[in-house]
VEXDREN-2710 file (C-alpha; in Angstrom, 1 decimal):
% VEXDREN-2710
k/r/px/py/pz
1/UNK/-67.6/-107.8/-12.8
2/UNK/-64.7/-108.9/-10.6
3/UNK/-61.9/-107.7/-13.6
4/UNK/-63.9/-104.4/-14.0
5/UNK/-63.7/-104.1/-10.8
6/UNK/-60.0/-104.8/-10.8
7/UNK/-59.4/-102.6/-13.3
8/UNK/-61.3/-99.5/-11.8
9/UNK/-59.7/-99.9/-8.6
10/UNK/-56.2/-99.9/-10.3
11/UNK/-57.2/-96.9/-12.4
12/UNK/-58.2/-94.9/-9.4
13/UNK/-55.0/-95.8/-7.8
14/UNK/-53.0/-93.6/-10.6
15/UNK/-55.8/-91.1/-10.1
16/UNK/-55.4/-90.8/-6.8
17/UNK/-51.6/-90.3/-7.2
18/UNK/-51.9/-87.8/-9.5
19/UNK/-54.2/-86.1/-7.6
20/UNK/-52.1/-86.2/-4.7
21/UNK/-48.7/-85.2/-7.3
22/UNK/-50.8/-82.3/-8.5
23/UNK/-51.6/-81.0/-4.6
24/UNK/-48.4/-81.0/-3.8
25/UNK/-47.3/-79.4/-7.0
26/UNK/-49.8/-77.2/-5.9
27/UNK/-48.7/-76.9/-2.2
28/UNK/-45.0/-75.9/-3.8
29/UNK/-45.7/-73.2/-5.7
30/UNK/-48.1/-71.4/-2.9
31/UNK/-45.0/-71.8/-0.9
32/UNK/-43.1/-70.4/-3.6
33/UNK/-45.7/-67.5/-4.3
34/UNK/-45.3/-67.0/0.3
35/UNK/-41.4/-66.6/-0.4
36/UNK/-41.8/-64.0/-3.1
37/UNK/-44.3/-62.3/-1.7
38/UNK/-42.0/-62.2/1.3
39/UNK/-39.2/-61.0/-0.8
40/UNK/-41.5/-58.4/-1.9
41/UNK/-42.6/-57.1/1.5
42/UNK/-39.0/-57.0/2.5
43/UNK/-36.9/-53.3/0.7
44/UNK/-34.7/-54.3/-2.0
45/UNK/-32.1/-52.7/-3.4
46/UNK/-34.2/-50.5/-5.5
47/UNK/-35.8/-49.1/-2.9
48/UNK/-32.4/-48.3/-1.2
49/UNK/-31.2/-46.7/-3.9
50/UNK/-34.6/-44.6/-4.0
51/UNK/-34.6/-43.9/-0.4
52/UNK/-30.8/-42.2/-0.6
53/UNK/-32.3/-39.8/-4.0
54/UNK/-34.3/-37.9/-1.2
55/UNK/-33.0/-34.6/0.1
56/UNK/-31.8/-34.8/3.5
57/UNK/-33.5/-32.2/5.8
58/UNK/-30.8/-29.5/6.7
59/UNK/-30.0/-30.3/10.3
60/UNK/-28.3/-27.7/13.0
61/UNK/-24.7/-28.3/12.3
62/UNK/-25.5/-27.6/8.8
63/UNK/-27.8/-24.9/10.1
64/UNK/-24.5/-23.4/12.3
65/UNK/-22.2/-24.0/9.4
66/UNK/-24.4/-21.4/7.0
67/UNK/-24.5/-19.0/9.9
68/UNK/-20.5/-18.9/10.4
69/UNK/-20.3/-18.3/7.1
70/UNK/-22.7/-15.6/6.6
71/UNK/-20.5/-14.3/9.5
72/UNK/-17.4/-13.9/8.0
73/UNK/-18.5/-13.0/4.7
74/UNK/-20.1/-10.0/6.9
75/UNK/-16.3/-9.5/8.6
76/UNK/-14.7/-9.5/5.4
77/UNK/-17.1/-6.9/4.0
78/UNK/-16.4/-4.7/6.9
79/UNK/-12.8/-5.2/6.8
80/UNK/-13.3/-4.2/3.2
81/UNK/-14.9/-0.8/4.0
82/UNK/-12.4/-0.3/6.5
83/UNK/-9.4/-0.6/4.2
84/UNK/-11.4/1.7/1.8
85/UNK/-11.9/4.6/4.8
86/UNK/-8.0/4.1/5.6
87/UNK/-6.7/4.2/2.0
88/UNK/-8.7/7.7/1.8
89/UNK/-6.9/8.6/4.8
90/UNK/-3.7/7.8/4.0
91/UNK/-4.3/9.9/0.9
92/UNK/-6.0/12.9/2.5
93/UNK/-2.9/13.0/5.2
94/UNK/-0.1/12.6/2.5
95/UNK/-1.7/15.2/0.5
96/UNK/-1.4/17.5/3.5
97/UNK/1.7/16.6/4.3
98/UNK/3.3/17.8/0.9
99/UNK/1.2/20.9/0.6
100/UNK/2.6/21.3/4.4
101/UNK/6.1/20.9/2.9
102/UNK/5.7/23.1/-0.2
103/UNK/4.4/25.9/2.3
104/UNK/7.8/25.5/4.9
105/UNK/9.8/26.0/1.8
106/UNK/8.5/28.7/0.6
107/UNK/8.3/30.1/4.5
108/UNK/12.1/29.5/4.7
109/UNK/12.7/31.2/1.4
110/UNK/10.6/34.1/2.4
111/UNK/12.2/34.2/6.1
112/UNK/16.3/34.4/3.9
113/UNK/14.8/37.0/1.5
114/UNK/13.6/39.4/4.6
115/UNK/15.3/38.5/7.1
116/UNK/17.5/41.6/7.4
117/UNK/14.3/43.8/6.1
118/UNK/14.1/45.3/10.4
119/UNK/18.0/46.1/9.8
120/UNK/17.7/47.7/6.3
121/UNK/14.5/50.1/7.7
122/UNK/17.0/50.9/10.6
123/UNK/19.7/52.1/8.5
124/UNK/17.1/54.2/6.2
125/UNK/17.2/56.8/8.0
126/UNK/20.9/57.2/8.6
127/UNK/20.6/57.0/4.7
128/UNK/18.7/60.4/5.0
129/UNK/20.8/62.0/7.1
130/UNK/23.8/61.3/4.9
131/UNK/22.4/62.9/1.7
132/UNK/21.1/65.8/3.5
133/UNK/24.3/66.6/4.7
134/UNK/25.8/65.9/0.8
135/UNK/22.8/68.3/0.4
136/UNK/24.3/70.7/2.7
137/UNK/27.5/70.8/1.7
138/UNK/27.1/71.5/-1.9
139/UNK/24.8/74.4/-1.2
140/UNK/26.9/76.2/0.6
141/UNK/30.4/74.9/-1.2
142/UNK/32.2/75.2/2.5
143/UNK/32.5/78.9/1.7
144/UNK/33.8/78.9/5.3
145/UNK/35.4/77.4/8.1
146/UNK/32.1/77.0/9.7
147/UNK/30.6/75.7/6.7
148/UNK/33.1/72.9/6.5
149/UNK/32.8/72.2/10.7
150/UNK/29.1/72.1/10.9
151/UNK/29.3/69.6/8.0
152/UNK/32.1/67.6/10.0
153/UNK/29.9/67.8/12.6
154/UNK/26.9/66.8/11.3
155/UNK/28.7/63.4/9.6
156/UNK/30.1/62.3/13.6
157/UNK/26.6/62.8/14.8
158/UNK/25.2/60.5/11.6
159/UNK/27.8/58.1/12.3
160/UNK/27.6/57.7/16.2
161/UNK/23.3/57.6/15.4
162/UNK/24.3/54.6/13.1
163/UNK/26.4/52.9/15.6
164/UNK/24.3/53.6/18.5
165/UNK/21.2/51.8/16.9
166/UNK/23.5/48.8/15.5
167/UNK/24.8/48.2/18.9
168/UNK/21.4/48.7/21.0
169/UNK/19.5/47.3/18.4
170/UNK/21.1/44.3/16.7
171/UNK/24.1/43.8/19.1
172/UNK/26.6/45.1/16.9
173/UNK/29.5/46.6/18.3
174/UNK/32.9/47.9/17.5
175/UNK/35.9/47.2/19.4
176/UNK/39.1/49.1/19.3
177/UNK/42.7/47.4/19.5
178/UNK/45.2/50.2/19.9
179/UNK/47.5/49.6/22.5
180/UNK/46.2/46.0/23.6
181/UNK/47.9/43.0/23.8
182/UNK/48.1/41.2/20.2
183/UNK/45.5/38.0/20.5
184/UNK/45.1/36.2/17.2
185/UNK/41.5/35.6/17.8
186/UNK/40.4/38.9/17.6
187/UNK/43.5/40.5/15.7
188/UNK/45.1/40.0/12.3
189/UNK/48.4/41.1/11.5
190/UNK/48.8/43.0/8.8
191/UNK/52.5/44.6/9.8
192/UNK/54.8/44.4/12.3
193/UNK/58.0/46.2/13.5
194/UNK/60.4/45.5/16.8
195/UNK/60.1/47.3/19.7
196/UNK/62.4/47.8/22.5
197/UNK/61.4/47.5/26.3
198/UNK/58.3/44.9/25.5
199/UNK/57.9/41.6/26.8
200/UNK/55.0/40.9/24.2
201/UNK/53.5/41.4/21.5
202/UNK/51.5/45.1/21.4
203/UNK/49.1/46.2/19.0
204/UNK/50.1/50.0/17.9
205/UNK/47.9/50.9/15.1
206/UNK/44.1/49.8/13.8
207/UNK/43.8/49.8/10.1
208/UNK/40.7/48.2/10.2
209/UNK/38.8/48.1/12.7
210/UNK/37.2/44.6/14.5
211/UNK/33.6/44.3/15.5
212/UNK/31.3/41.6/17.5
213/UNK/28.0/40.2/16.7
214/UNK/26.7/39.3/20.5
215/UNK/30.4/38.5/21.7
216/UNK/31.2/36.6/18.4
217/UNK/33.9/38.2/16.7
218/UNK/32.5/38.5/13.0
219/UNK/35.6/40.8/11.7
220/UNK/39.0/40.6/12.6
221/UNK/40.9/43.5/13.4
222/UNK/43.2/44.4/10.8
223/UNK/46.2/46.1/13.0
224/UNK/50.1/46.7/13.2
225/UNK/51.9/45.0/15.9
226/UNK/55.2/45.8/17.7
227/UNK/57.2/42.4/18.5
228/UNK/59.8/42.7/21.4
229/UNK/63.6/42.6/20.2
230/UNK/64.5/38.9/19.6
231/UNK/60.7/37.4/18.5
232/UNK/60.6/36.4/15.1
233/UNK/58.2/39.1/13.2
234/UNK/55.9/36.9/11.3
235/UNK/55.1/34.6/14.9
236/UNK/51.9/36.6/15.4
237/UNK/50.2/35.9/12.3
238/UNK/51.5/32.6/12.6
239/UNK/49.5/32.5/16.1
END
């Protein structure tokens, strides 16, 4: 009884042991399972990586970014139709200009091709009276005297009429030279003789006569002058 008993007691005393090797195997792998379960309770990686997949909600600086833009896509549209409405402009006003420019032309063509059209209707009539008085004068063939002064006549009166109406008219006028002192800027010499008893240059005969445009002198005189003895002939028309 006493080795059984012995023998029991040392068999429990592994038992025991065990039991206790077993429990604390035990106790080490709840504290394992705590840990993981820990580990899971705490966000991994994984769930970063899902967390930073989700759309961010648009906040107001992205919300004032879209609007700026919106804005100057709006300016740019408007600086577009601007362009558009100043390009038709410029296109309008340079068509105008050269339709402006053809018309001046042919304003300035018309103006040289009639621009003595008031003269030429002035003279018309002195026109008339010239070929009524050829008229005249074959008609009668100057059978007379009388015949031949009434014509005479009649050709003064035409020509005073013509230089009347050029003078009060247009501002034509003729000047006469005879006797006058030789001036080279209304006189040309055409000859010239010495003369005693002069102390310059006179002008004895008109060829030709001069005339003035408003004061201008638009013909020279054509005249014969008489130099004082001693003065070289051609200094006049050298003047």
């Amino acid at each position: 009884m006493s080795k059984h008993s012995h023998f029991k007691g040392n068999a429990e005393t592994p038992d025991s042991g065990g039991a206790q090797e077993t429990g604390g195997a035990q106790e080490t792998k709840t504290v394992q399972g705590g840990a993981g379960e820990e580990r899971e309770k705490q966000p991994g990686n994984g769930e970063k990586a899902q967390e930073g997949n989700v759309p961010e909600t648009p906040g107001p600086k992205n919300e004032a970014l879209g609007e700026e833009l919106t804005g100057q896509e709006q300016k740019i549209a408007d600086l577009e139709a601007k362009l558009a409405e100043l390009n038709d402009q410029y296109l309008r006003k340079a068509a105008d200009f050269e339709n402006f420019r053809k018309r001046m032309i042919r304003e300035k063509q018309e103006i040289t091709d009639f621009a003595n059209q008031n003269l030429i209707l002035d003279l018309l009539p002195v026109i008339d009276d010239f070929e009524r008085a050829i008229k005249s004068a074959e008609s009668s063939g100057f059978q007379s005297a009388r015949d031949f002064s009434s014509f005479y006549e009649g050709i003064v009166m035409i020509e005073k009429r013509l230089s009347t109406d050029l003078e009060n008219k247009w501002g034509l006028k003729r000047f006469d030279s005879e006797g006058e002192h030789f001036d080279p800027n209304r006189h040309e010499a055409i000859q010239m003789e010495k003369a005693a008893g002069i102390a310059e240059a006179l002008v004895k005969e008109d060829f030709l006569k001069g005339y003035l445009l408003k004061e201008k002198v638009i013909r020279f005189a054509k005249v014969k002058v008489l130099m004082p003895e001693g003065e070289n002939p051609a200094s006049p028309a050298e003047a």
